[in-house]
N, CA and C atoms as a LAMMPS dump frame, in Angstrom:
ITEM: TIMESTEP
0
ITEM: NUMBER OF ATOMS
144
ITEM: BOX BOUNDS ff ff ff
-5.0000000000000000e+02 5.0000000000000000e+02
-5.0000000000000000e+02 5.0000000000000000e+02
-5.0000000000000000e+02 5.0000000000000000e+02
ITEM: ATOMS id mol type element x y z
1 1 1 N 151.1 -275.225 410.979
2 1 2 C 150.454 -274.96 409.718
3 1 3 C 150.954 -273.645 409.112
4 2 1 N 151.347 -272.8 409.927
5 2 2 C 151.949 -271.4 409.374
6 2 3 C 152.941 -271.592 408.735
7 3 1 N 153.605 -272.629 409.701
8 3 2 C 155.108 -272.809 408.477
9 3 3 C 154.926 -272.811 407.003
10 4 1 N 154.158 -273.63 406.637
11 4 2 C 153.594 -273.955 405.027
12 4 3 C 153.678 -272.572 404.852
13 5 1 N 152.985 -271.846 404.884
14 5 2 C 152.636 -270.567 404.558
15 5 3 C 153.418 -269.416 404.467
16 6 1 N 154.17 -270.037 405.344
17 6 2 C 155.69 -269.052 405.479
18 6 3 C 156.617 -269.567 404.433
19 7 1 N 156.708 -270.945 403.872
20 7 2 C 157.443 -271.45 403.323
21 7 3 C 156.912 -271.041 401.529
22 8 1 N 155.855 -270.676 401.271
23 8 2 C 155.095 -270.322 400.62
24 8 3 C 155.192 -269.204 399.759
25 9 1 N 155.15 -268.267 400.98
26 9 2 C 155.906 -267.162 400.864
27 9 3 C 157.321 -266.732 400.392
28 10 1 N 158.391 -267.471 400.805
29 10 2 C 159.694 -267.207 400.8
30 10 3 C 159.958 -268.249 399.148
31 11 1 N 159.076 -269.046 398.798
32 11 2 C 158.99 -269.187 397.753
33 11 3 C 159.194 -268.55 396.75
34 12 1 N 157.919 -267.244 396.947
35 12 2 C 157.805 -266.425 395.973
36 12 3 C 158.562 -265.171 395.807
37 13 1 N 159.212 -264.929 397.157
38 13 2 C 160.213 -264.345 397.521
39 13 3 C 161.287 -264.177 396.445
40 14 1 N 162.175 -265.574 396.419
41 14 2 C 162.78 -265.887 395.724
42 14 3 C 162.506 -265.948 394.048
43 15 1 N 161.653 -265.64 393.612
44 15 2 C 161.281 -265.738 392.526
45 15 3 C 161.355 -263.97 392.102
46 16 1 N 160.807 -263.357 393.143
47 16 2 C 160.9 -261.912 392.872
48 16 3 C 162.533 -261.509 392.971
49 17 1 N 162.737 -262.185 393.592
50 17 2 C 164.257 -261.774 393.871
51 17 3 C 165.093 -262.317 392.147
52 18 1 N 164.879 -263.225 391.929
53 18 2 C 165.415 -263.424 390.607
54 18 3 C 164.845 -262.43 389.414
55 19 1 N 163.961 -262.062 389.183
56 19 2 C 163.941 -261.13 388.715
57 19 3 C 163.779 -259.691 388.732
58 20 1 N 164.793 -259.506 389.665
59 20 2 C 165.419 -258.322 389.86
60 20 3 C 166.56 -258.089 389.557
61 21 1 N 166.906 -258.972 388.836
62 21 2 C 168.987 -259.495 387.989
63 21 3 C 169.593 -260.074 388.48
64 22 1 N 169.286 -261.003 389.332
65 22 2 C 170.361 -261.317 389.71
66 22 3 C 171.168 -262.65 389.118
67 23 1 N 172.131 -263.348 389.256
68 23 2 C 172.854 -264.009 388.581
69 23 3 C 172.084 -265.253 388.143
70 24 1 N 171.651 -266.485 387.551
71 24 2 C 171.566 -267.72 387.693
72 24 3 C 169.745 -267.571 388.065
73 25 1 N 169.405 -266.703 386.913
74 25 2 C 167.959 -266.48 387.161
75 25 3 C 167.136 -267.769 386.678
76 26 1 N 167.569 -268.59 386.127
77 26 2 C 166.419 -269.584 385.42
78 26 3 C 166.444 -270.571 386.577
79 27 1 N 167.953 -270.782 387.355
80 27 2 C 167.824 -271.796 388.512
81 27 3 C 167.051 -270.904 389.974
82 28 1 N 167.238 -270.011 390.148
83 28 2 C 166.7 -268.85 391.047
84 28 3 C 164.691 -269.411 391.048
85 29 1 N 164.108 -269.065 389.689
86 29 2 C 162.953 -269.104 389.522
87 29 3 C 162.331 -270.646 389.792
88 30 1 N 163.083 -271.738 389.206
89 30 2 C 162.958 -273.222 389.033
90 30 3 C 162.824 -273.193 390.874
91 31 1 N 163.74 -272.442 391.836
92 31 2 C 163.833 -273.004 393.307
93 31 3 C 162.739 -272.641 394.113
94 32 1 N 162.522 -271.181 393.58
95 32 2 C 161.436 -270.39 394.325
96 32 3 C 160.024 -271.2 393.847
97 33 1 N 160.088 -271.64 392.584
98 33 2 C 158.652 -272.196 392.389
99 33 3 C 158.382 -273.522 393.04
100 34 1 N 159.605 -274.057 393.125
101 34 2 C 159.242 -275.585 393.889
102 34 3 C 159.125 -274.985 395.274
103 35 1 N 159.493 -274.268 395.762
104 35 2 C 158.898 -274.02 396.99
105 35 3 C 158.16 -273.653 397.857
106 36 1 N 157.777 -272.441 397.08
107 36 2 C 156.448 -272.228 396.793
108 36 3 C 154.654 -273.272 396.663
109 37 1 N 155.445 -274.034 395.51
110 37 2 C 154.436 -274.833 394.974
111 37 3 C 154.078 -276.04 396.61
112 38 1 N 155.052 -276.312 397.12
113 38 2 C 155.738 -277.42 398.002
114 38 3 C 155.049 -276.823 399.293
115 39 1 N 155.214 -275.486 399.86
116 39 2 C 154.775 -274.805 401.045
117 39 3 C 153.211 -274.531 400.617
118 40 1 N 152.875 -274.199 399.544
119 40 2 C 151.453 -273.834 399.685
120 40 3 C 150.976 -275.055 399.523
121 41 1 N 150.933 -275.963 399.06
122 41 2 C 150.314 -277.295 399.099
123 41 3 C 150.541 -278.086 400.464
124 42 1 N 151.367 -278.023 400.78
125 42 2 C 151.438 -278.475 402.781
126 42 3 C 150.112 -277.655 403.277
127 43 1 N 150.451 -275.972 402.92
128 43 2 C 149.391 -275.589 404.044
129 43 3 C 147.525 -276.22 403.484
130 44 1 N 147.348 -276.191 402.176
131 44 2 C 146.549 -276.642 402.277
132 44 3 C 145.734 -278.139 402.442
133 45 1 N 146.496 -278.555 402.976
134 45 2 C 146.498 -279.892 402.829
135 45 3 C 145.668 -279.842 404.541
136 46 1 N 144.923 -281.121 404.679
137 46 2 C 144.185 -281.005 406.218
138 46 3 C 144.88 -281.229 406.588
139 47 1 N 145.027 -281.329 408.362
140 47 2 C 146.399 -281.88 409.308
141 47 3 C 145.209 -283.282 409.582
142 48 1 N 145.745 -283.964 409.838
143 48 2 C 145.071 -285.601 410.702
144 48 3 C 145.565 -285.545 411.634
């Protein structure tokens, strides 16, 4: 379940990281948010 959370994280990571200049910021932000969006919704999701 941490993974999600970790994945979550490095999401947003990437999103900060794009806007800090770096090259190919609109695809940078588009990646970090799907992953983000993708890891925090795993973690909250129940386990069965």
């Amino acid at each position: 379940m941490w993974q999600h959370w970790l994945n979550g994280i490095l999401g947003l990571w990437v999103i900060v990281m794009a806007l800090m200049g770096l090259q190919n910021m609109t695809t940078i932000v588009v990646t970090g948010a799907i992953i983000s969006v993708v890891g925090f919704w795993g973690a909250l999701q129940k386990s069965t």
